[in-house]
py3Dmol code that shows the C-alpha trace and the ligand (Angstrom):
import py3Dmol

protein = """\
ATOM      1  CA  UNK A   1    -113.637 190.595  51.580  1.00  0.00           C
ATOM      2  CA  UNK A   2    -113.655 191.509  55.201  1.00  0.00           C
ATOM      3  CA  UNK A   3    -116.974 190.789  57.279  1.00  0.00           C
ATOM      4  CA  UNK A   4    -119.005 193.748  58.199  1.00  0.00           C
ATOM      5  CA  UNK A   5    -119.181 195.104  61.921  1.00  0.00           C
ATOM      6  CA  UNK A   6    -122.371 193.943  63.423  1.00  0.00           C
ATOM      7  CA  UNK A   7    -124.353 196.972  62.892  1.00  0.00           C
ATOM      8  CA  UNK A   8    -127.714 198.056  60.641  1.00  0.00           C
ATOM      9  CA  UNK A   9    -125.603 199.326  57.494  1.00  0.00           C
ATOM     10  CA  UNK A  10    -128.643 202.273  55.692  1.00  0.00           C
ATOM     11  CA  UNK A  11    -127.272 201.642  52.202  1.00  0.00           C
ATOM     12  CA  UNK A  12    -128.732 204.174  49.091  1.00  0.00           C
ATOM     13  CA  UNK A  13    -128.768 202.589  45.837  1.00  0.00           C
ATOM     14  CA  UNK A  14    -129.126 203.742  42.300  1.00  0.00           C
ATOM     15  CA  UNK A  15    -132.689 205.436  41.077  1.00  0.00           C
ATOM     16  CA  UNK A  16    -132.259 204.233  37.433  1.00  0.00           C
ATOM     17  CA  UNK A  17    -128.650 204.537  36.248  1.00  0.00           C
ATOM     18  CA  UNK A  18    -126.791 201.552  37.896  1.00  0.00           C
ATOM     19  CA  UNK A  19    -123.623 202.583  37.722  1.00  0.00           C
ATOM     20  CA  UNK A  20    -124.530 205.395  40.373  1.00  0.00           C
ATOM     21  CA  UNK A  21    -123.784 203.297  43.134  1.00  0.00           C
ATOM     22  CA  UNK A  22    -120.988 204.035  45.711  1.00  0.00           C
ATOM     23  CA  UNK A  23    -117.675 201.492  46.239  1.00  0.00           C
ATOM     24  CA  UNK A  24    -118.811 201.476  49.554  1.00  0.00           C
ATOM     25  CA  UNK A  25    -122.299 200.324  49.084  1.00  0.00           C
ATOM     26  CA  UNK A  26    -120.942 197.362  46.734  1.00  0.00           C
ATOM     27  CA  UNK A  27    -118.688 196.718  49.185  1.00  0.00           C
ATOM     28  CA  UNK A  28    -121.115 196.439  52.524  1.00  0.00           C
ATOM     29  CA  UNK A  29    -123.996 194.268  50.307  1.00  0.00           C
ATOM     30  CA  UNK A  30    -121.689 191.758  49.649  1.00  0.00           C
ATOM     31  CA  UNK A  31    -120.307 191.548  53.219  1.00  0.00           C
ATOM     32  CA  UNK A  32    -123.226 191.834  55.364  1.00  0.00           C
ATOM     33  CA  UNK A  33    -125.033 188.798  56.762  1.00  0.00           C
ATOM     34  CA  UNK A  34    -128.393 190.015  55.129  1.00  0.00           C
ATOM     35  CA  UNK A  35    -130.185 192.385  53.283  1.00  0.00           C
ATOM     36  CA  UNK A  36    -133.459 193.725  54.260  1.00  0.00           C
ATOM     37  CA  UNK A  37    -134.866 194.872  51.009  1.00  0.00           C
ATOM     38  CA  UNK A  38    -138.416 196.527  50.118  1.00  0.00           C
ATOM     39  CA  UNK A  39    -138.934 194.001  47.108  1.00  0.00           C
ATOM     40  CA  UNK A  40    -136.384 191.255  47.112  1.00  0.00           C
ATOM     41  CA  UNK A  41    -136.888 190.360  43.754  1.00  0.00           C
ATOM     42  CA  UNK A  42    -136.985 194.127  42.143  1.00  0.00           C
ATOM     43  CA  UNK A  43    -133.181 194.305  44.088  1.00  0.00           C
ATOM     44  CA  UNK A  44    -132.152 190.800  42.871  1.00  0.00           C
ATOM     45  CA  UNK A  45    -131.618 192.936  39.419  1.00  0.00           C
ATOM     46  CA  UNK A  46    -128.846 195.126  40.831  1.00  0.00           C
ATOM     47  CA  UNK A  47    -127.640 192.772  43.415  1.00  0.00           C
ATOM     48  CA  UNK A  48    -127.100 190.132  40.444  1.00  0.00           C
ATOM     49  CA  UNK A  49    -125.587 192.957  38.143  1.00  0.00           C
ATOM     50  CA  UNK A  50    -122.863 193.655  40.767  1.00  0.00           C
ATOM     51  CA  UNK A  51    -122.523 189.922  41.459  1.00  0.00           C
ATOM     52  CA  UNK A  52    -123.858 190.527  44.681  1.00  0.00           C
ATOM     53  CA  UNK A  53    -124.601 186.680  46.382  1.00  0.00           C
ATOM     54  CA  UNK A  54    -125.837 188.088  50.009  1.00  0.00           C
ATOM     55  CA  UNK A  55    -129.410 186.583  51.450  1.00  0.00           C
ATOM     56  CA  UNK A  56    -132.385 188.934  50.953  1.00  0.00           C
ATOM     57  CA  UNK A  57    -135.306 189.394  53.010  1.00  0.00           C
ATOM     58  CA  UNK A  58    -138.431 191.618  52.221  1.00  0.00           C
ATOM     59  CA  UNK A  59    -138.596 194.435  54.679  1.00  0.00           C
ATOM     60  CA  UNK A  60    -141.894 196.757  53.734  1.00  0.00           C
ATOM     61  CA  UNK A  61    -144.383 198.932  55.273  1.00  0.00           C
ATOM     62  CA  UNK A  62    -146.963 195.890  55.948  1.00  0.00           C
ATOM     63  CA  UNK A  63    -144.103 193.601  57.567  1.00  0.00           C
ATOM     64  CA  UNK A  64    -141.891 196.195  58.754  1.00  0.00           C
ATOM     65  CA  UNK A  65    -142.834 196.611  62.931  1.00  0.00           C
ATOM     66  CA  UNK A  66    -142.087 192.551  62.931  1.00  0.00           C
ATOM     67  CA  UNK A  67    -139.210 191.851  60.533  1.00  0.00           C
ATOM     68  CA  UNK A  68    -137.735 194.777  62.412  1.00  0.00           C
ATOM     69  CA  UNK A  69    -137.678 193.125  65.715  1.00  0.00           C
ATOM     70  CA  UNK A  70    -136.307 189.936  64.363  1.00  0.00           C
ATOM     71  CA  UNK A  71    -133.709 191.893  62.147  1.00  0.00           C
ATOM     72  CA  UNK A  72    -132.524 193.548  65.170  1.00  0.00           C
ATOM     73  CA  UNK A  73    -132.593 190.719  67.756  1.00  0.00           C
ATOM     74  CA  UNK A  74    -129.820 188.911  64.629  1.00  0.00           C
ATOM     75  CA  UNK A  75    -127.967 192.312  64.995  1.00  0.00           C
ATOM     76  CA  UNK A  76    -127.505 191.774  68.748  1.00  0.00           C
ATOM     77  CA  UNK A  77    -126.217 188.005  68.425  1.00  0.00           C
ATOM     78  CA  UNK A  78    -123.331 189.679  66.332  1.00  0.00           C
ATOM     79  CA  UNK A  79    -124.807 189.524  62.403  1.00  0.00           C
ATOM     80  CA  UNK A  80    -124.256 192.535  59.914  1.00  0.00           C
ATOM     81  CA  UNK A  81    -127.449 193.831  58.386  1.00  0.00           C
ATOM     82  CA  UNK A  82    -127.879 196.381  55.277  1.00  0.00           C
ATOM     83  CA  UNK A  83    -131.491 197.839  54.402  1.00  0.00           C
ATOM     84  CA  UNK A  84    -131.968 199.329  51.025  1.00  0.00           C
ATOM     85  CA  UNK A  85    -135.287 200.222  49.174  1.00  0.00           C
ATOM     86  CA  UNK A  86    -136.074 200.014  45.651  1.00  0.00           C
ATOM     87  CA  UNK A  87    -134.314 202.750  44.719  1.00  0.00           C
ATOM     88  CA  UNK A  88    -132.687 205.551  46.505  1.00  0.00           C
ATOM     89  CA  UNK A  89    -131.964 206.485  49.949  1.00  0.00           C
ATOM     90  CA  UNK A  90    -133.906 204.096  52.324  1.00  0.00           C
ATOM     91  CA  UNK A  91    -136.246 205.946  54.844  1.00  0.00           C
ATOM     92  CA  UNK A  92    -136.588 208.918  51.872  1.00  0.00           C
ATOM     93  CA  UNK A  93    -140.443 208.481  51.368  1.00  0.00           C
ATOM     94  CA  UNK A  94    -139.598 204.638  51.732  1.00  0.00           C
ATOM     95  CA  UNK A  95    -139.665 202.119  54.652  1.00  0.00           C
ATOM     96  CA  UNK A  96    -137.007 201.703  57.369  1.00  0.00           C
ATOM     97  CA  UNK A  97    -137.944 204.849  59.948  1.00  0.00           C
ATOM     98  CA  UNK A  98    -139.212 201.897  62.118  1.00  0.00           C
ATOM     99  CA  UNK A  99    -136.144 199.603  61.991  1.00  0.00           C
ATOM    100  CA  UNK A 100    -133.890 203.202  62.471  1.00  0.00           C
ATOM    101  CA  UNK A 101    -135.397 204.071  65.507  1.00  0.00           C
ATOM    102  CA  UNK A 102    -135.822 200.585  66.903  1.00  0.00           C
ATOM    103  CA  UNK A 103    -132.367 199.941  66.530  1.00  0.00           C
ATOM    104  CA  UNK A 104    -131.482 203.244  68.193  1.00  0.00           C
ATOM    105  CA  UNK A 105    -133.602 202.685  71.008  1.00  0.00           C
ATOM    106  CA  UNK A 106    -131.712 199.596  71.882  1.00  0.00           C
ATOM    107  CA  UNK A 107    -128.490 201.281  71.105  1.00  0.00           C
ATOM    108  CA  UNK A 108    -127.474 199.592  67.968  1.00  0.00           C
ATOM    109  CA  UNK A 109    -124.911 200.821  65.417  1.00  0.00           C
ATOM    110  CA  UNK A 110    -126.926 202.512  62.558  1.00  0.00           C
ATOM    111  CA  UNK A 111    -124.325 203.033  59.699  1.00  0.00           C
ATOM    112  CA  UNK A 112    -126.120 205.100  56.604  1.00  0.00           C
ATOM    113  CA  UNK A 113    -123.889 204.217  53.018  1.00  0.00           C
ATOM    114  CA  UNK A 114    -125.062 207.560  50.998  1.00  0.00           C
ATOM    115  CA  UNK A 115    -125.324 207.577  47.411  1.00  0.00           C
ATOM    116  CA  UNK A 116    -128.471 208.162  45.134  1.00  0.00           C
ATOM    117  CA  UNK A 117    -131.451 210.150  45.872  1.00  0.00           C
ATOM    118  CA  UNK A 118    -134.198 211.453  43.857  1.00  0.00           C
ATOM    119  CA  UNK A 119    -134.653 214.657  45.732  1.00  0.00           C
ATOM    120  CA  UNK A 120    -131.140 216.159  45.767  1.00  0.00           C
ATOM    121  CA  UNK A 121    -130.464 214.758  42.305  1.00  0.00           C
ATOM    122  CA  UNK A 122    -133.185 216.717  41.167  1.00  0.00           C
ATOM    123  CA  UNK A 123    -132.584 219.943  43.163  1.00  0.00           C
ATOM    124  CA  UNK A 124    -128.472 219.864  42.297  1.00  0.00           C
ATOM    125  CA  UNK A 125    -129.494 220.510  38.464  1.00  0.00           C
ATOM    126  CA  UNK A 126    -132.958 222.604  38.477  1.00  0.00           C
ATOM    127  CA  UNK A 127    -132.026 225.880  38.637  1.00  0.00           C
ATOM    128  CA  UNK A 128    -133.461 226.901  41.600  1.00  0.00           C
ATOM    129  CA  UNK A 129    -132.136 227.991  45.474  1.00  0.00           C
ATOM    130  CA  UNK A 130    -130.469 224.822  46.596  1.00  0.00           C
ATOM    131  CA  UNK A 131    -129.625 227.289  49.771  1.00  0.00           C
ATOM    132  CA  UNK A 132    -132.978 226.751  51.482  1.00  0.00           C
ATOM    133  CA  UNK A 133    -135.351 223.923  50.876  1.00  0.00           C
ATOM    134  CA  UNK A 134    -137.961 221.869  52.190  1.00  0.00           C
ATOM    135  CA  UNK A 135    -138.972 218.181  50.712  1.00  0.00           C
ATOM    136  CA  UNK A 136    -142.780 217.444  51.102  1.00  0.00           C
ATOM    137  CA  UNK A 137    -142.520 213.643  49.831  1.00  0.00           C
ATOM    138  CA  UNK A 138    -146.251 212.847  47.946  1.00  0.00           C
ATOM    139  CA  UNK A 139    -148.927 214.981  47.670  1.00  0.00           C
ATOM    140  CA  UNK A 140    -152.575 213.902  48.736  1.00  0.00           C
ATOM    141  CA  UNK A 141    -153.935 211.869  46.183  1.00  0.00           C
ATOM    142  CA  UNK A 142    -157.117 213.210  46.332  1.00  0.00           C
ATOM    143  CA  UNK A 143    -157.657 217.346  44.935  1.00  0.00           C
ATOM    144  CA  UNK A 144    -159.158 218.658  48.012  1.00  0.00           C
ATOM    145  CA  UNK A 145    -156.458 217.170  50.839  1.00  0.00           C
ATOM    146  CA  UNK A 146    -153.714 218.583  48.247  1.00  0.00           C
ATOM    147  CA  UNK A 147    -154.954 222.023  47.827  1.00  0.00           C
ATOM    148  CA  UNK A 148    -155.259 222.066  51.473  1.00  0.00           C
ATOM    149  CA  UNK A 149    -151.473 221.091  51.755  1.00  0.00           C
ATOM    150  CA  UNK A 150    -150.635 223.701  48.857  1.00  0.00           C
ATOM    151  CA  UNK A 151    -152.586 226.960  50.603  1.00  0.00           C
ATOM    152  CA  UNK A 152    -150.337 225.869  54.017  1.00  0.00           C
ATOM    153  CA  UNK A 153    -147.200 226.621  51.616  1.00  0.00           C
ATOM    154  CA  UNK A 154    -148.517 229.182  49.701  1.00  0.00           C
ATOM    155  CA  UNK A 155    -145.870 231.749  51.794  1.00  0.00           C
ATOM    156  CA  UNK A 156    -142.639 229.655  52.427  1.00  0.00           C
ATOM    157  CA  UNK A 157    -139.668 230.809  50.885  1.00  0.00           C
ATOM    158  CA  UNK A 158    -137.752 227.832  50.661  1.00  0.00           C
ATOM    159  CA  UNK A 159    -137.370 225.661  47.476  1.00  0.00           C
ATOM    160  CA  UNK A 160    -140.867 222.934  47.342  1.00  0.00           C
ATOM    161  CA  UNK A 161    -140.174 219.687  46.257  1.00  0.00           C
ATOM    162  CA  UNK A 162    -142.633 217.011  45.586  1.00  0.00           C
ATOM    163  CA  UNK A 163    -142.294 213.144  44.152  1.00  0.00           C
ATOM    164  CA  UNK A 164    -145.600 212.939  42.153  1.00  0.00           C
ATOM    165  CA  UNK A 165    -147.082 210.299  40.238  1.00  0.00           C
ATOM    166  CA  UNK A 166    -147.424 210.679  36.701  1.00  0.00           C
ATOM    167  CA  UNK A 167    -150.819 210.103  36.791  1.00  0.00           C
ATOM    168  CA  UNK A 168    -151.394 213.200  38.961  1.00  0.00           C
ATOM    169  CA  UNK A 169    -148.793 215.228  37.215  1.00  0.00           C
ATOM    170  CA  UNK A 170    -151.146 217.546  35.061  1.00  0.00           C
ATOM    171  CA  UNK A 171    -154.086 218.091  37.985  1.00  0.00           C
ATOM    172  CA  UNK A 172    -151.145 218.422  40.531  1.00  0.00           C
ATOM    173  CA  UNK A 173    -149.680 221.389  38.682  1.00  0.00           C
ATOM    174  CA  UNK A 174    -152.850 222.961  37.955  1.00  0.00           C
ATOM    175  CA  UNK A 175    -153.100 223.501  41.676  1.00  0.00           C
ATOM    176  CA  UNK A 176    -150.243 224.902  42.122  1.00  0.00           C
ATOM    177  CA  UNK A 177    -151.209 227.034  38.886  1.00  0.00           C
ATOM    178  CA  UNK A 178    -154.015 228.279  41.251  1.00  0.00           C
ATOM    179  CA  UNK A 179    -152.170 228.430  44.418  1.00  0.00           C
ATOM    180  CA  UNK A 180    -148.580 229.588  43.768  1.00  0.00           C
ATOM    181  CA  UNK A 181    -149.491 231.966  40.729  1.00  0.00           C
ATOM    182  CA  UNK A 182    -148.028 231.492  37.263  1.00  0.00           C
ATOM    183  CA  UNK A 183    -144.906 233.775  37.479  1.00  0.00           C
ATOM    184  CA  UNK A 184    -143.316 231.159  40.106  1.00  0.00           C
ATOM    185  CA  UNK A 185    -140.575 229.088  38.657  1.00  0.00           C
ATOM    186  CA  UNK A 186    -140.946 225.474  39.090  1.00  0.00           C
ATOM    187  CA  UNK A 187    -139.329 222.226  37.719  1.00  0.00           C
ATOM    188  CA  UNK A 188    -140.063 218.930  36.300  1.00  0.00           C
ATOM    189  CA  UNK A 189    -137.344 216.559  36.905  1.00  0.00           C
ATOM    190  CA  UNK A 190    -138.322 213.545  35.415  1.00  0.00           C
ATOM    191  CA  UNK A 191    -136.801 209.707  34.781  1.00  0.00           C
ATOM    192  CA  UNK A 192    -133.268 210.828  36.635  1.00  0.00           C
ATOM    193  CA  UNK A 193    -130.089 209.439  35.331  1.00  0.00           C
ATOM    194  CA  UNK A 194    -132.870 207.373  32.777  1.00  0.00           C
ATOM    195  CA  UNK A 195    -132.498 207.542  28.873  1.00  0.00           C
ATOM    196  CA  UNK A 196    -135.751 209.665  28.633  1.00  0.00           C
ATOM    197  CA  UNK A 197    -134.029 212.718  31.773  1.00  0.00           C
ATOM    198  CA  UNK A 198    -135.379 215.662  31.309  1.00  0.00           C
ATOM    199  CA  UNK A 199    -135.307 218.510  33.424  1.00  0.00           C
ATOM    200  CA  UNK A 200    -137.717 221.422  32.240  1.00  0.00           C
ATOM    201  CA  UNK A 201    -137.842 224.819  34.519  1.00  0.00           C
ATOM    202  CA  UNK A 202    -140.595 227.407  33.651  1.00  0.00           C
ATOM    203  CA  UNK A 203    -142.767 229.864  35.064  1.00  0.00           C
ATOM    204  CA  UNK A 204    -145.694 227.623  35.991  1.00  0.00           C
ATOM    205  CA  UNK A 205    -148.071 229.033  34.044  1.00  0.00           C
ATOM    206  CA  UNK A 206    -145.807 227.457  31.165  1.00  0.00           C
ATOM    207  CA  UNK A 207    -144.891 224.643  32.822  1.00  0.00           C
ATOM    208  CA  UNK A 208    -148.575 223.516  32.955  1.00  0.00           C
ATOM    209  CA  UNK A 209    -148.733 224.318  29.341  1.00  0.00           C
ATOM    210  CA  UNK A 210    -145.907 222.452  28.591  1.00  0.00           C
ATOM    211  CA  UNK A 211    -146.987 218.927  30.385  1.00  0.00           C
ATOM    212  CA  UNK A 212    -150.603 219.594  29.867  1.00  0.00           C
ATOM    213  CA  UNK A 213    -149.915 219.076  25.806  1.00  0.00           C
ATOM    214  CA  UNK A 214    -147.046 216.759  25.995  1.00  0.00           C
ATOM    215  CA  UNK A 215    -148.342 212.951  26.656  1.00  0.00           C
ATOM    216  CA  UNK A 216    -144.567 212.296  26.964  1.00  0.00           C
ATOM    217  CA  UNK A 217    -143.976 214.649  29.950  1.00  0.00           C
ATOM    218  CA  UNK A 218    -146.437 213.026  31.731  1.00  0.00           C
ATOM    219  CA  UNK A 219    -144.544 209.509  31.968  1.00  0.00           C
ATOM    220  CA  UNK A 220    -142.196 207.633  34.567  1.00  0.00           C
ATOM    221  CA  UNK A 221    -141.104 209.090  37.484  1.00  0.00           C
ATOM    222  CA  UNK A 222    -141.229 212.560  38.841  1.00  0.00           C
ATOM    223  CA  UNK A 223    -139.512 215.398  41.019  1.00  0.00           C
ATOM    224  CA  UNK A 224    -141.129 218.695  41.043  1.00  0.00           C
ATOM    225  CA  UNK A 225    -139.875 221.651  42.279  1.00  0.00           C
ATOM    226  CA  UNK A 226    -141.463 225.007  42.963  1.00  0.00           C
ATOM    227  CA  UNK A 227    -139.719 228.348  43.522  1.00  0.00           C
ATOM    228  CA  UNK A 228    -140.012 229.633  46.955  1.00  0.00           C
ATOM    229  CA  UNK A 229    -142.223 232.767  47.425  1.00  0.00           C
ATOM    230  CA  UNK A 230    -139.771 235.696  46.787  1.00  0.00           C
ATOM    231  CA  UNK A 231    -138.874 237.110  50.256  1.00  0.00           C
ATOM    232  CA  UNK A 232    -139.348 240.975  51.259  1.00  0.00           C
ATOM    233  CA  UNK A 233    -136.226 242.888  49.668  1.00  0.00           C
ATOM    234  CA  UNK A 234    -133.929 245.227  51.699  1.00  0.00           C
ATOM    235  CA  UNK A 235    -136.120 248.003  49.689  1.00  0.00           C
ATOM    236  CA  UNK A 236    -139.339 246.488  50.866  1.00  0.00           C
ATOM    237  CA  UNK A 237    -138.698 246.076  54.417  1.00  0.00           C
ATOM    238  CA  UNK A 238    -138.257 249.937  54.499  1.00  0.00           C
ATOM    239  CA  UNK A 239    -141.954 249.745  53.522  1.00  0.00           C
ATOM    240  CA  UNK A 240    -142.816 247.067  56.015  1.00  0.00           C
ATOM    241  CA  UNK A 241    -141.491 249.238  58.514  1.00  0.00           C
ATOM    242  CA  UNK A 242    -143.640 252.104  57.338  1.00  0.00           C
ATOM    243  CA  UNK A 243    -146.447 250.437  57.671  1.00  0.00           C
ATOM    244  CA  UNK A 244    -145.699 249.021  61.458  1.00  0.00           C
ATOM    245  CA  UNK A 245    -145.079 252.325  62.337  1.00  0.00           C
ATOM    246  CA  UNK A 246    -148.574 253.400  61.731  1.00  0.00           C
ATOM    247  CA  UNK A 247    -150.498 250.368  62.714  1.00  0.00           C
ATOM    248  CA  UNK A 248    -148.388 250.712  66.293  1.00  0.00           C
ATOM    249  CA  UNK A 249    -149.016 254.138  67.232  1.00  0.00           C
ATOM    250  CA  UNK A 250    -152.690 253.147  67.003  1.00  0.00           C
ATOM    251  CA  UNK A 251    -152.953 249.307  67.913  1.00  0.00           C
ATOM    252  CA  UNK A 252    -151.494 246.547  69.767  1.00  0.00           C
ATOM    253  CA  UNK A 253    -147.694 244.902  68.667  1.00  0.00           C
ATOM    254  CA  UNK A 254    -149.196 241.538  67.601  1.00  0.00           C
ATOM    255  CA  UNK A 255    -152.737 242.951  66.112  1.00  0.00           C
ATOM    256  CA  UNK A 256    -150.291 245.080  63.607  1.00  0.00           C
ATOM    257  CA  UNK A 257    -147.887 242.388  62.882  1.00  0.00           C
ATOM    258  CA  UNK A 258    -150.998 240.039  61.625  1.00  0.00           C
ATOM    259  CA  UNK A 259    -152.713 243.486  60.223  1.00  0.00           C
ATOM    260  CA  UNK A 260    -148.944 244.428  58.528  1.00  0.00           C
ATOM    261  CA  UNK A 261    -148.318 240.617  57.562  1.00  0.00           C
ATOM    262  CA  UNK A 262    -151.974 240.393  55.472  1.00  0.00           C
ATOM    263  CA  UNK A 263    -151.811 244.044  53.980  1.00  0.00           C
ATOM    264  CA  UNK A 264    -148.034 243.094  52.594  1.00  0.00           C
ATOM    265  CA  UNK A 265    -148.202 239.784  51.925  1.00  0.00           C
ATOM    266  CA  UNK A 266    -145.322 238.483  54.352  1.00  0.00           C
ATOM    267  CA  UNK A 267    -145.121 236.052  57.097  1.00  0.00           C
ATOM    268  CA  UNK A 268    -146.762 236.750  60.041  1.00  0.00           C
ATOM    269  CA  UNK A 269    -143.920 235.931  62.549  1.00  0.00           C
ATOM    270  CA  UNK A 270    -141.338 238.116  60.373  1.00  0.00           C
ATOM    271  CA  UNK A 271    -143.705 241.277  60.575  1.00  0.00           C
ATOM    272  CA  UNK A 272    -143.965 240.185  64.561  1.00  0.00           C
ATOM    273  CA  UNK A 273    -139.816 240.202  64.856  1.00  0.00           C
ATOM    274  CA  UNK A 274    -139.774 243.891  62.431  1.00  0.00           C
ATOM    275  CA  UNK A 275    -142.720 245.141  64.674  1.00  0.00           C
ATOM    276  CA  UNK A 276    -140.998 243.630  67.936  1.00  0.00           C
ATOM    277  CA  UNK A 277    -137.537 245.776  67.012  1.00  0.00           C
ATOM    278  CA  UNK A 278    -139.567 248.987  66.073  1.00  0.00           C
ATOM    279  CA  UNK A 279    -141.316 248.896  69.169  1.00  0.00           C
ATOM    280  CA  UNK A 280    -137.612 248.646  71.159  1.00  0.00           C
ATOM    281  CA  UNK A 281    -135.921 250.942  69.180  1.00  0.00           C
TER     282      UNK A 281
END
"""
ligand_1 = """\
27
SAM
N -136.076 206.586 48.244
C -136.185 207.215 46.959
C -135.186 208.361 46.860
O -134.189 208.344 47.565
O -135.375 209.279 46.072
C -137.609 207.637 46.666
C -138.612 206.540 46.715
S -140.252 207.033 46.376
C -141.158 205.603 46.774
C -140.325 206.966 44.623
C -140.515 208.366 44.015
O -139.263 209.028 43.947
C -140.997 208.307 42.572
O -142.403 208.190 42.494
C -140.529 209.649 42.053
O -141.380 210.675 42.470
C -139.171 209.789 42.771
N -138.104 209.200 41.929
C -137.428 208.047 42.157
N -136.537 207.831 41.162
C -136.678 208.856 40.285
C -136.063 209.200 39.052
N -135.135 208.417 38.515
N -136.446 210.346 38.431
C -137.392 211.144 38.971
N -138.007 210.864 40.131
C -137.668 209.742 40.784
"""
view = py3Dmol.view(width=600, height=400)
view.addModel(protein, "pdb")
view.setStyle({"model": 0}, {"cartoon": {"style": "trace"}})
view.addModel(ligand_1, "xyz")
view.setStyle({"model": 1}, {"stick": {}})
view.zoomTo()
view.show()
């Protein structure tokens, strides 16, 4: 096999199944100088199963600023050098954002190898918007921090997704019981491409019911998705533009856009834009 280019090769591997694993990724382990892995001896598994015979080095968050600089300083005197993480997409609530932007700063190659990754795998077969989404990687640990991240997202619209540990499941989706509502659709994706995959989408309120008397639903690992909050309909913004009229003819544009956003429900910036075009119009 030909050598790799002397470059920092991002290469995803499998997050249980480990046959998902890309030609391509097989290919660049075995060629590169070294690999930079979060827990050498959790990737010695895979690397032996593909008969993979590359040097390893541990690369994780408590070694990462200084393995970085010595990783990158054997880029520069012409070695290849792949990074993956236990599972997944490196850098996807996993270490390497320090050896990425190191190696960009000093204007080394940065070649990502895509393949598995627990978010999208999760998203592709849930059943809700893959259009719009946003990933919030772990939630607080602790009830309080995570309600207070919960109430900041109480009003986007895009697909939530959250890795969660199972030890948090239940509590975790009690809060968003209290913060989303029960009628919102969310999903537990749980032990992905494993024998025990299961993908469950409910309203919460029977989601929570669901996990909450299942021991077995609260095991292994865990995506979960929640529906984003429905936006205003064509129909309703005929209504939001009632309302903006009246507020206007008797207060300031950005006074009835917050007044407008609370009475209705809606994002305060939208009703701004709707109130902004009314008043132009
Ligand atoms: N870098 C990984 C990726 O690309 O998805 C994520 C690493 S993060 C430290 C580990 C978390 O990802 C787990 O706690 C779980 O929330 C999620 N995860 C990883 N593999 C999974 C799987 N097979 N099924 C469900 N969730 C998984």
């Amino acid at each position: 096999m030909k050598d790799a280019t002397a470059a920092l090769y991002i290469v995803a591997t499998p997050i249980g199944n480990l046959a998902d694993i890309s030609a391509r990724a097989i290919e660049v382990l075995s060629s590169v100088d070294l690999i930079a892995a979060e827990d050498t001896r959790h990737s010695k598994f895979l690397l032996q199963h593909y008969a993979i015979s590359t040097a390893t080095i541990s690369l994780h968050e408590h070694n990462e600023q200084q393995r970085s600089e010595m990783l990158l300083s054997r880029i520069m005197q012409g070695e290849s050098i792949a990074l993956i993480s236990d599972a997944g997409t490196p850098l996807i609530s996993d270490p390497g954002f320090r050896l990425v932007t190191m190696a960009r700063e000093q204007a080394i190659k940065v070649i990502p190898i895509p393949g598995a990754c627990a978010v999208i795998t999760a998203l592709s077969a849930s059943g809700l918007s893959a259009e719009r989404f946003a990933f919030e990687g772990f939630l607080p640990p602790k009830a309080t921090a995570r309600r207070q991240v919960l109430e900041r997202l109480q009003h986007e619209t895009r697909t939530l997704i959250f890795y969660e540990s199972p030890k948090r499941i239940v509590a975790s989706l009690q809060d968003m019981l209290l913060v989303f509502g029960g009628e919102r659709r969310a999903c537990l994706a749980r032990e992905l491409t494993k024998m025990f995959e299961t993908l469950i989408t409910l309203p919460l309120v029977e989601l929570v019911e669901v996990v909450s008397n299942d021991p077995n639903q609260q095991k292994g690992e865990i995506v979960l998705l929640i529906e984003g909050q429905a936006k205003v309909a064509d129909s309703d913004e005929m209504e939001v533009e009632r309302v903006l009229q009246i507020l206007l003819a008797e207060m300031p544009l950005k006074q009835a856009a917050t007044l407008a956003a609370s009475i209705l429900g809606m994002k305060k910036n939208k009703a701004y834009d709707i109130a902004l075009k009314l008043q132009q119009k």
